[in-house]
DRENTORKOL-3810 file (N, C-alpha, C; in nm, 4 decimals):
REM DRENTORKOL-3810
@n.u->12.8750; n.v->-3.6027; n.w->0.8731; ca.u->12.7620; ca.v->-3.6207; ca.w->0.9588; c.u->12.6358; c.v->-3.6477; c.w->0.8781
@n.u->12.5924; n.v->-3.5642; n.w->0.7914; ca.u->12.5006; ca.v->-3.5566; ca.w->0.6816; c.u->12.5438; c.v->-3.6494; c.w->0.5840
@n.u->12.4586; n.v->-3.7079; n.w->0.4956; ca.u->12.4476; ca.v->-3.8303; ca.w->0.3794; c.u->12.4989; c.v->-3.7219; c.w->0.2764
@n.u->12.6655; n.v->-3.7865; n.w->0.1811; ca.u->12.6664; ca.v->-3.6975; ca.w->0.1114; c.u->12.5687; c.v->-3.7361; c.w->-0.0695
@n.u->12.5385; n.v->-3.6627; n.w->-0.1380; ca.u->12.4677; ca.v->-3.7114; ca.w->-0.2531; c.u->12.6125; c.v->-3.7141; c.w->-0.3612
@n.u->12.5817; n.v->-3.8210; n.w->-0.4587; ca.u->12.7038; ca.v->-3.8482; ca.w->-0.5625; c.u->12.7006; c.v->-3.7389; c.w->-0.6507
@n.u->12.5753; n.v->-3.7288; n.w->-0.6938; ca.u->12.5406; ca.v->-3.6163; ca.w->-0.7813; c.u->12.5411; c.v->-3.4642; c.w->-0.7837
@n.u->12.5556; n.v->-3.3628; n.w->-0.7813; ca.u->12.4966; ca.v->-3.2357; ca.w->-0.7612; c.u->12.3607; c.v->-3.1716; c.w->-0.7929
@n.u->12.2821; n.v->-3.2724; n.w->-0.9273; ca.u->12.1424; ca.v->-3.1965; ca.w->-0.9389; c.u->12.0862; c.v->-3.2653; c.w->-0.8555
@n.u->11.9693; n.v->-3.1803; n.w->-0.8014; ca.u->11.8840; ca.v->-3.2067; ca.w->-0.7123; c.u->11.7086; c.v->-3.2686; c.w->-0.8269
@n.u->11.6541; n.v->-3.3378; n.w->-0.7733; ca.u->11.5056; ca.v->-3.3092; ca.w->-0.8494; c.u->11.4582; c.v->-3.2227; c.w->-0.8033
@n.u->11.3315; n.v->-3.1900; n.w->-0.8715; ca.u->11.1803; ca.v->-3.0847; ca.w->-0.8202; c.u->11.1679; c.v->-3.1203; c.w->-0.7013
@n.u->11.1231; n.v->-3.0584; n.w->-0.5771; ca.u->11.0578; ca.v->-3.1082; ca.w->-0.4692; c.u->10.9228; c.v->-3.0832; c.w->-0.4639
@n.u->10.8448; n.v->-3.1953; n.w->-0.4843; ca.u->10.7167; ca.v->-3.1393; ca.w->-0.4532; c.u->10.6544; c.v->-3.0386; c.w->-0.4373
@n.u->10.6818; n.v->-2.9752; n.w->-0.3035; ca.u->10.7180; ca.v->-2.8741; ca.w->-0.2539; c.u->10.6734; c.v->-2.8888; c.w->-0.0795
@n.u->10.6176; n.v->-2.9582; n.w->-0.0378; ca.u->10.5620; ca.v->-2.9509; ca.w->0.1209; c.u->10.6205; c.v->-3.1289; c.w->0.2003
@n.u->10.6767; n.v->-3.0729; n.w->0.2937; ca.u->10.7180; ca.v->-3.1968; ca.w->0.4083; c.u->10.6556; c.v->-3.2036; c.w->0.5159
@n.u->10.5716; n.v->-3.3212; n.w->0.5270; ca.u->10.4781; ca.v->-3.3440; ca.w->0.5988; c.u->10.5613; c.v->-3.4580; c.w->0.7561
@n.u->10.5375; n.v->-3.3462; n.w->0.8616; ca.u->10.5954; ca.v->-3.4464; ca.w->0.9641; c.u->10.5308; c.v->-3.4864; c.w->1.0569
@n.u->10.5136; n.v->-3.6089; n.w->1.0967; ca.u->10.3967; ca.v->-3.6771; ca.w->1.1702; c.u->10.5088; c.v->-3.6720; c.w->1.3165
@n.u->10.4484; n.v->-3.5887; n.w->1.4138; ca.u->10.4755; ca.v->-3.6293; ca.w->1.5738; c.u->10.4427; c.v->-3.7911; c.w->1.6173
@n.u->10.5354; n.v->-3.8621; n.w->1.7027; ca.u->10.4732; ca.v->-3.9486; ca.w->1.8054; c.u->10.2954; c.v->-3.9542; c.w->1.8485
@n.u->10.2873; n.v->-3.8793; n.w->1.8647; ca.u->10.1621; ca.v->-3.8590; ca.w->1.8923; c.u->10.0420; c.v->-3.8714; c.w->1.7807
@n.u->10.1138; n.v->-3.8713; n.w->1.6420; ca.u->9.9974; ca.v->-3.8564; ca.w->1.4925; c.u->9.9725; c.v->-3.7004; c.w->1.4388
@n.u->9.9894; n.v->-3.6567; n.w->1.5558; ca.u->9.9922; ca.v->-3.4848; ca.w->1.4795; c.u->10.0594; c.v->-3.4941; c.w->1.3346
@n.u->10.0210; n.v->-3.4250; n.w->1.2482; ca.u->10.1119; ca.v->-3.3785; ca.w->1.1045; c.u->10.0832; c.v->-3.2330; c.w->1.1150
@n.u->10.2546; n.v->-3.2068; n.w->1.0499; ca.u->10.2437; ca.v->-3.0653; ca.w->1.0322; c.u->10.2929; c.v->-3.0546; c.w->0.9122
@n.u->10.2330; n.v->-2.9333; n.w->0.7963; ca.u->10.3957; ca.v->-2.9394; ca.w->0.6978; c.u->10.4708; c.v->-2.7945; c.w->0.6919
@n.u->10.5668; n.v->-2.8207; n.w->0.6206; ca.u->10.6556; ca.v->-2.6824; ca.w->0.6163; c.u->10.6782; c.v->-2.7212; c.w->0.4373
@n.u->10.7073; n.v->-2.5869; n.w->0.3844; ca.u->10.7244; ca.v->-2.5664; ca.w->0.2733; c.u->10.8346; c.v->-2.6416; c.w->0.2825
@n.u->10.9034; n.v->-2.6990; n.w->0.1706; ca.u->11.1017; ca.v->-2.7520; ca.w->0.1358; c.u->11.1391; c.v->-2.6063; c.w->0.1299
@n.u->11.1371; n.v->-2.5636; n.w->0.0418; ca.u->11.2116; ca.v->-2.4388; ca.w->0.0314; c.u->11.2730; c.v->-2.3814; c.w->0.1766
@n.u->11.2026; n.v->-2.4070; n.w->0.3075; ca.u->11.2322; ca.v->-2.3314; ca.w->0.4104; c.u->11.2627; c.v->-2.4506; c.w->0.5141
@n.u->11.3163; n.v->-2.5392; n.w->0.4210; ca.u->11.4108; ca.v->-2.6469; ca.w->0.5287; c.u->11.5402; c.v->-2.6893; c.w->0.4789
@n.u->11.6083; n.v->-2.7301; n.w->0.5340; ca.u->11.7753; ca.v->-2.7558; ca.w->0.4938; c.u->11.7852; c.v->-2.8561; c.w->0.4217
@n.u->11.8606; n.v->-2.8817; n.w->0.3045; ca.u->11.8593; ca.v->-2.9567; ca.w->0.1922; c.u->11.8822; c.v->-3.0985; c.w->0.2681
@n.u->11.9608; n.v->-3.1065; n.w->0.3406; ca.u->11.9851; ca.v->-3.2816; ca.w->0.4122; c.u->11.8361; c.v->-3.3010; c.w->0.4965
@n.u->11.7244; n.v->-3.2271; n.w->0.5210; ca.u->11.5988; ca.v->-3.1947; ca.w->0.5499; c.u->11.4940; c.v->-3.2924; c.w->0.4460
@n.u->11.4954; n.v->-3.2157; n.w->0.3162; ca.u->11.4649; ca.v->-3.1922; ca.w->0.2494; c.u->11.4453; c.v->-3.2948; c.w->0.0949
@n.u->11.6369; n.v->-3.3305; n.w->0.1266; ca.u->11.6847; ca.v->-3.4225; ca.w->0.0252; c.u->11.6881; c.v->-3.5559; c.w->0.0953
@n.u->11.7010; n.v->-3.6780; n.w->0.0449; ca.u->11.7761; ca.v->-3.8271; ca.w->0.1474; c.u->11.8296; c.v->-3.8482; c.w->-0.0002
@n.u->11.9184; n.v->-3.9579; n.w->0.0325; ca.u->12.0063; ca.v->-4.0252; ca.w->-0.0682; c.u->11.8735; c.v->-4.1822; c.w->-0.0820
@n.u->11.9285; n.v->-4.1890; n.w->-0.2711; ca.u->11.8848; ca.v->-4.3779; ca.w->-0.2458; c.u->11.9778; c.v->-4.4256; c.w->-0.2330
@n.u->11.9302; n.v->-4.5788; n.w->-0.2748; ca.u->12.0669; ca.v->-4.6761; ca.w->-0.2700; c.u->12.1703; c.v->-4.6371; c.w->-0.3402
@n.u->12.1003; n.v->-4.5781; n.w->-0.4913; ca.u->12.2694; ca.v->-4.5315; ca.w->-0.5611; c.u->12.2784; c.v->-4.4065; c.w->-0.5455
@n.u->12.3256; n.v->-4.3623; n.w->-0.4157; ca.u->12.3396; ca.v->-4.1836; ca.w->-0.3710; c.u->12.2765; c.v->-4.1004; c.w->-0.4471
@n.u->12.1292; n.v->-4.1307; n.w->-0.5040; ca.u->12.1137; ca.v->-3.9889; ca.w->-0.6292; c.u->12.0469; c.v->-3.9394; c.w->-0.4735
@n.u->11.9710; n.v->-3.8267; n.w->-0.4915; ca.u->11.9140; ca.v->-3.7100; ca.w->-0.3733; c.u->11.7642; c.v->-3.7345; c.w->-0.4546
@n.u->11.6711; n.v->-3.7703; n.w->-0.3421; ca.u->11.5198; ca.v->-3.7868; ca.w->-0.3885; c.u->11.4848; c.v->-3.7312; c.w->-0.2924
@n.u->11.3811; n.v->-3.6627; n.w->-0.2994; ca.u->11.2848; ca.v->-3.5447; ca.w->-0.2527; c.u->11.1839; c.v->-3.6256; c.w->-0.1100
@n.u->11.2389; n.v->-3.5783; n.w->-0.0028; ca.u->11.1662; ca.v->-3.6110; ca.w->0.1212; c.u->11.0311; c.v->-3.5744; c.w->0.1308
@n.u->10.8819; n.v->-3.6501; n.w->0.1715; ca.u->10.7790; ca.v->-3.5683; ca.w->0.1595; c.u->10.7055; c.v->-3.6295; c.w->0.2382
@n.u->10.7781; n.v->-3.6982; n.w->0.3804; ca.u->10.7257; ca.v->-3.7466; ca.w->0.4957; c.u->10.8207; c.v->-3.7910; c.w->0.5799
@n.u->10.8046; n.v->-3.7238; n.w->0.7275; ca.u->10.8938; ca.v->-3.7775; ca.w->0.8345; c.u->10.8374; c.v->-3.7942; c.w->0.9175
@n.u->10.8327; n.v->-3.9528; n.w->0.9798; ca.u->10.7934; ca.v->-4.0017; ca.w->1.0640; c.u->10.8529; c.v->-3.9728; c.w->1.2288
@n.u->10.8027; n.v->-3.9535; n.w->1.3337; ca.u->10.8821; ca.v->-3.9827; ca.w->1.4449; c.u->10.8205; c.v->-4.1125; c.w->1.5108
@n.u->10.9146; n.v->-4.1892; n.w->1.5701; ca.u->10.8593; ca.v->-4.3071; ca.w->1.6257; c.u->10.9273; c.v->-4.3392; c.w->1.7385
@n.u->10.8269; n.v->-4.3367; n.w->1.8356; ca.u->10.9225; ca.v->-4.3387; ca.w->1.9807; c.u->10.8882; c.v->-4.5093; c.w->1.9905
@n.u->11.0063; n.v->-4.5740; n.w->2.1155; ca.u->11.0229; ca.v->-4.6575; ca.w->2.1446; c.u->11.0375; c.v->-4.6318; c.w->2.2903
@n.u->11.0825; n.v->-4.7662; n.w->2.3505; ca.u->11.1155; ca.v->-4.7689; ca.w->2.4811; c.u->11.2045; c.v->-4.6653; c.w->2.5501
@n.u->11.3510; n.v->-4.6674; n.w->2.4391; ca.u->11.4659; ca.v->-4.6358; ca.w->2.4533; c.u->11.5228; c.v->-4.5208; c.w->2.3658
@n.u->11.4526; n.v->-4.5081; n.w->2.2987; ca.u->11.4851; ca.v->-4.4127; ca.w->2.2142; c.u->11.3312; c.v->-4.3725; c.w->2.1348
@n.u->11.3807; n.v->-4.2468; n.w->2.0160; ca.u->11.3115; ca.v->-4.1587; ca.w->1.9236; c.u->11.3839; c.v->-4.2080; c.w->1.7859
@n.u->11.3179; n.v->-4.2442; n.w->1.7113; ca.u->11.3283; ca.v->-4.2919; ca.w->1.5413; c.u->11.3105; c.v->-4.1841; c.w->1.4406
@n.u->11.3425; n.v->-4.1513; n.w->1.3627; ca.u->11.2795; ca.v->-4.0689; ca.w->1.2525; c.u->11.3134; c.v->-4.1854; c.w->1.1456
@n.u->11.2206; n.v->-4.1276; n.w->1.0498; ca.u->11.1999; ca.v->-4.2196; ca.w->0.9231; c.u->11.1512; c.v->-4.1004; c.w->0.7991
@n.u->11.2630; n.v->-4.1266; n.w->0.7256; ca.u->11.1803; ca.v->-4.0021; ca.w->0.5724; c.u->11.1405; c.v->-4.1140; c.w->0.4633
@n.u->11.0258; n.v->-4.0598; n.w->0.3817; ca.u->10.9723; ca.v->-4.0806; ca.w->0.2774; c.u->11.0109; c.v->-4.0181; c.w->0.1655
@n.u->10.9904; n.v->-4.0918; n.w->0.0570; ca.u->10.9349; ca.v->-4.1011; ca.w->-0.0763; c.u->10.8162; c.v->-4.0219; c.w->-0.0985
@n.u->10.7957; n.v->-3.9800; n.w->-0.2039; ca.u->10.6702; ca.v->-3.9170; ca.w->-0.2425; c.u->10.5828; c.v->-4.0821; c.w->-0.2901
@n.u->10.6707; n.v->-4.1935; n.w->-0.3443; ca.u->10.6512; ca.v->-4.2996; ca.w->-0.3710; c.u->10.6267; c.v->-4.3911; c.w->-0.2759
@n.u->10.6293; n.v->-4.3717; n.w->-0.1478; ca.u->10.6387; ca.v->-4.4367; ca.w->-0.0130; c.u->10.7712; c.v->-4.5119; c.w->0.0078
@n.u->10.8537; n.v->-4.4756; n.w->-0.0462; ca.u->10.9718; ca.v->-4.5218; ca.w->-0.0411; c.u->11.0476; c.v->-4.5320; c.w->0.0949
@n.u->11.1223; n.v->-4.5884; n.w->0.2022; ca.u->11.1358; ca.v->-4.5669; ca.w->0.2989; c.u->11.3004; c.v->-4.4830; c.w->0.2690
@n.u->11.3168; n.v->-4.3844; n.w->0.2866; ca.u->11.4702; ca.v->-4.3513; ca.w->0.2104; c.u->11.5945; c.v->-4.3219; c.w->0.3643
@n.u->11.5407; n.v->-4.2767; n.w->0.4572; ca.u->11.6224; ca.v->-4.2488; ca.w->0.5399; c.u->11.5962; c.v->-4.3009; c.w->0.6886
@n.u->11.6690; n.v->-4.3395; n.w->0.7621; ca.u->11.6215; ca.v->-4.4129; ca.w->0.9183; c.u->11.7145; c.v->-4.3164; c.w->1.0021
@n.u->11.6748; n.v->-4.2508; n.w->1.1380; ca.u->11.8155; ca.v->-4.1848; ca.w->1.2134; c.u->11.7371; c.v->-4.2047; c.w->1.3624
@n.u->11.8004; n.v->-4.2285; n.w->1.4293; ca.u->11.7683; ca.v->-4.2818; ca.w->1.5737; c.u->11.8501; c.v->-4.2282; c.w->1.6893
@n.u->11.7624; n.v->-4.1372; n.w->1.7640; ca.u->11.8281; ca.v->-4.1099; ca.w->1.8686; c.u->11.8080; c.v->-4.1321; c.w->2.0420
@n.u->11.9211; n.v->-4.2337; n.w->2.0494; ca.u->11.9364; ca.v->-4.2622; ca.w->2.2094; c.u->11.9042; c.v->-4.1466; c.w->2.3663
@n.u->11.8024; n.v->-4.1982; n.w->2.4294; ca.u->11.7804; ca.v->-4.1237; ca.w->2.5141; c.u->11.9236; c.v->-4.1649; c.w->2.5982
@n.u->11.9682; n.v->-4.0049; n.w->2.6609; ca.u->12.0771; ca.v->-4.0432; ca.w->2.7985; c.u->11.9707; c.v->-4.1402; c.w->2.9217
@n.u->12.0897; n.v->-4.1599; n.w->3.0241; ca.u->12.0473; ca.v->-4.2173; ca.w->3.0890; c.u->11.9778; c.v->-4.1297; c.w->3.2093
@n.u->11.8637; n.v->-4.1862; n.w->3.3139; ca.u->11.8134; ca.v->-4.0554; ca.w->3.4103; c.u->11.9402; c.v->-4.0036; c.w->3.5175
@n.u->11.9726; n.v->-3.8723; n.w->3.5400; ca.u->12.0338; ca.v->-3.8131; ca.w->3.6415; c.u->12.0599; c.v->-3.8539; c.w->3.7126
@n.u->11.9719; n.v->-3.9403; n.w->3.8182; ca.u->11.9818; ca.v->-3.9982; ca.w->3.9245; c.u->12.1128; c.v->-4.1093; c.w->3.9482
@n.u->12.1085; n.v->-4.1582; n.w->3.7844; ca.u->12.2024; ca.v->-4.2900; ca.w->3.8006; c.u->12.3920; c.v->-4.2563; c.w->3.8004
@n.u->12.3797; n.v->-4.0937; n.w->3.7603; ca.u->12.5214; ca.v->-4.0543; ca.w->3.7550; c.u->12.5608; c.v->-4.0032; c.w->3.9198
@n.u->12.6580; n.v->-4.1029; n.w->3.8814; ca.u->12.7196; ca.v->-4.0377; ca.w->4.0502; c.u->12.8548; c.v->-3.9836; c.w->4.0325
@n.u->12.8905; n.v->-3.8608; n.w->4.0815; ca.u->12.9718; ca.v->-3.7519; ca.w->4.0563; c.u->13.0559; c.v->-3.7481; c.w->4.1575
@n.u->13.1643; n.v->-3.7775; n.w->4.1660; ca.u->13.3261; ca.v->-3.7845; ca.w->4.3090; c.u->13.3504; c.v->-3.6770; c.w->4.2580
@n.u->13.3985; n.v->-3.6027; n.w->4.3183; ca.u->13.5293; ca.v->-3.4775; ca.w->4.2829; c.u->13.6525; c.v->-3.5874; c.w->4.2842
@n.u->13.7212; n.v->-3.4979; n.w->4.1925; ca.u->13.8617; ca.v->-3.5617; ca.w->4.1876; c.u->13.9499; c.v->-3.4474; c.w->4.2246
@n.u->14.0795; n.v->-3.5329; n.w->4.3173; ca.u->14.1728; ca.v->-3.4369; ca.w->4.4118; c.u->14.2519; c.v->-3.3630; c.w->4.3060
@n.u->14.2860; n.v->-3.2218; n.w->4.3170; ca.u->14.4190; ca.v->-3.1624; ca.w->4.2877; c.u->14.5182; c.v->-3.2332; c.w->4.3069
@n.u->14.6159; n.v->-3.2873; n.w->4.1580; ca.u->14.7097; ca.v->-3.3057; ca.w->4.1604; c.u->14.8057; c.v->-3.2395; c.w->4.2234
@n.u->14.8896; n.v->-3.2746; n.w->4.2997; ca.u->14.9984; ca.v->-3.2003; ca.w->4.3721; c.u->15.1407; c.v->-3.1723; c.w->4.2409
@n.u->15.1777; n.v->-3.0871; n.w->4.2569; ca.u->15.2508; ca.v->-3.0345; ca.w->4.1677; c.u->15.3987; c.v->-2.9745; c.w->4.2478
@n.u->15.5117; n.v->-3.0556; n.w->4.1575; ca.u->15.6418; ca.v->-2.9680; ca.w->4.2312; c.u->15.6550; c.v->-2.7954; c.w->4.2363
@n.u->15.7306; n.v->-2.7687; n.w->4.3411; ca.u->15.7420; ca.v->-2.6222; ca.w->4.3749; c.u->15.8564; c.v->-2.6170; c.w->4.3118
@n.u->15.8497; n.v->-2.5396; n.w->4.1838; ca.u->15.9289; ca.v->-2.5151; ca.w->4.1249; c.u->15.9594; c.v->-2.4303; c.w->4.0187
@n.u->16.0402; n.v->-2.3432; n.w->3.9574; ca.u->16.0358; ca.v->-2.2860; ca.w->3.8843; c.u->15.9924; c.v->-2.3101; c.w->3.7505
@n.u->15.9936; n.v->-2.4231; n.w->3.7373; ca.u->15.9551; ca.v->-2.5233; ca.w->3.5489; c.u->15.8114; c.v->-2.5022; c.w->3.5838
@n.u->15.7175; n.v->-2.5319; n.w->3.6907; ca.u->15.5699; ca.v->-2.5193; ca.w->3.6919; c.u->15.5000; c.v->-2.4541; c.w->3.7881
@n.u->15.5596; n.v->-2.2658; n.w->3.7100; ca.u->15.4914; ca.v->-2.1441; ca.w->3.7717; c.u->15.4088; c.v->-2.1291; c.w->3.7127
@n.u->15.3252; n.v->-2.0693; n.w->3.7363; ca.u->15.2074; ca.v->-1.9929; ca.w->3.6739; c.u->15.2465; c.v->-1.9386; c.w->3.5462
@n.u->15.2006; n.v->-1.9237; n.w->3.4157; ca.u->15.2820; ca.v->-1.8440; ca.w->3.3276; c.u->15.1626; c.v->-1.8370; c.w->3.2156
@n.u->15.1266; n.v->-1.6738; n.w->3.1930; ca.u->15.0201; ca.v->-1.6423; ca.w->3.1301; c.u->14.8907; c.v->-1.6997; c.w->3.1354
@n.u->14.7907; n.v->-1.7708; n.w->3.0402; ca.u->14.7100; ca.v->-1.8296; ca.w->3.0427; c.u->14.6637; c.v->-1.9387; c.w->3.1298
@n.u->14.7734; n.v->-2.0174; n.w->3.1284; ca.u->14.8110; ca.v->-2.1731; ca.w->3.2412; c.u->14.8441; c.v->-2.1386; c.w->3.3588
END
C-alpha cells in the first residue's frame, strides 16, 4: 500500500511538516510524531527523502495531496476519489434463496 524505500537509512529530517489545507491554512507537526511513509517519500531511485510540505488540493471530483522536498522537489502525488452522493444508490432487497428440505442443509453450528 505504502511506497517501499530500496534502502534502509533514512536522512536527517529537518524536523517540521508543514501541511497546507484546501483552504491555505498551514499547520506543522514535528516528523518525529508522524509515521515514516508520512514523513519519508521515495525519489525516482527509491532512496527515502525527507517530506517538508503537503499540499491538499481539491478538485471537482476529488482531494489531491502532494509532498515536498525541502528542495521543492515534487516527491509524492496520492489522490482520493470522492464516492458518489447517496441519493444515486438504489438498494432492492434480494429474495431468500429457497433451499432443499433436507438433511445435507440443516442448520449445523455456526451456519
Amino acid at each position: 500500500m505504502f511506497p517501499e524505500f530500496t534502502t534502509p537509512a533514512r536522512p536527517i529530517h529537518p524536523g517540521v511538516v508543514t501541511f497546507v489545507g484546501t483552504d491555505g491554512v498551514e499547520r506543522s507537526e514535528p516528523a518525529d510524531r508522524l509515521p515514516e511513509w508520512l514523513a519519508y517519500a521515495p525519489d525516482a531511485d527509491g532512496r527515502a527523502v525527507p517530506v517538508v510540505r503537503v499540499v491538499r488540493v481539491k478538485t471537482e471530483r476529488s482531494t489531491g495531496f502532494r509532498s515536498y522536498a525541502a528542495d521543492g522537489r515534487l516527491l509524492w502525488v496520492g489522490v482520493t476519489v470522492a464516492a458518489a452522493p447517496a441519493e444515486t444508490f438504489v438498494t432492492t432487497p434480494r429474495p431468500t434463496p429457497a433451499r432443499p428440505a433436507s438433511a445435507e442443509y440443516a442448520p449445523v453450528g455456526w451456519f
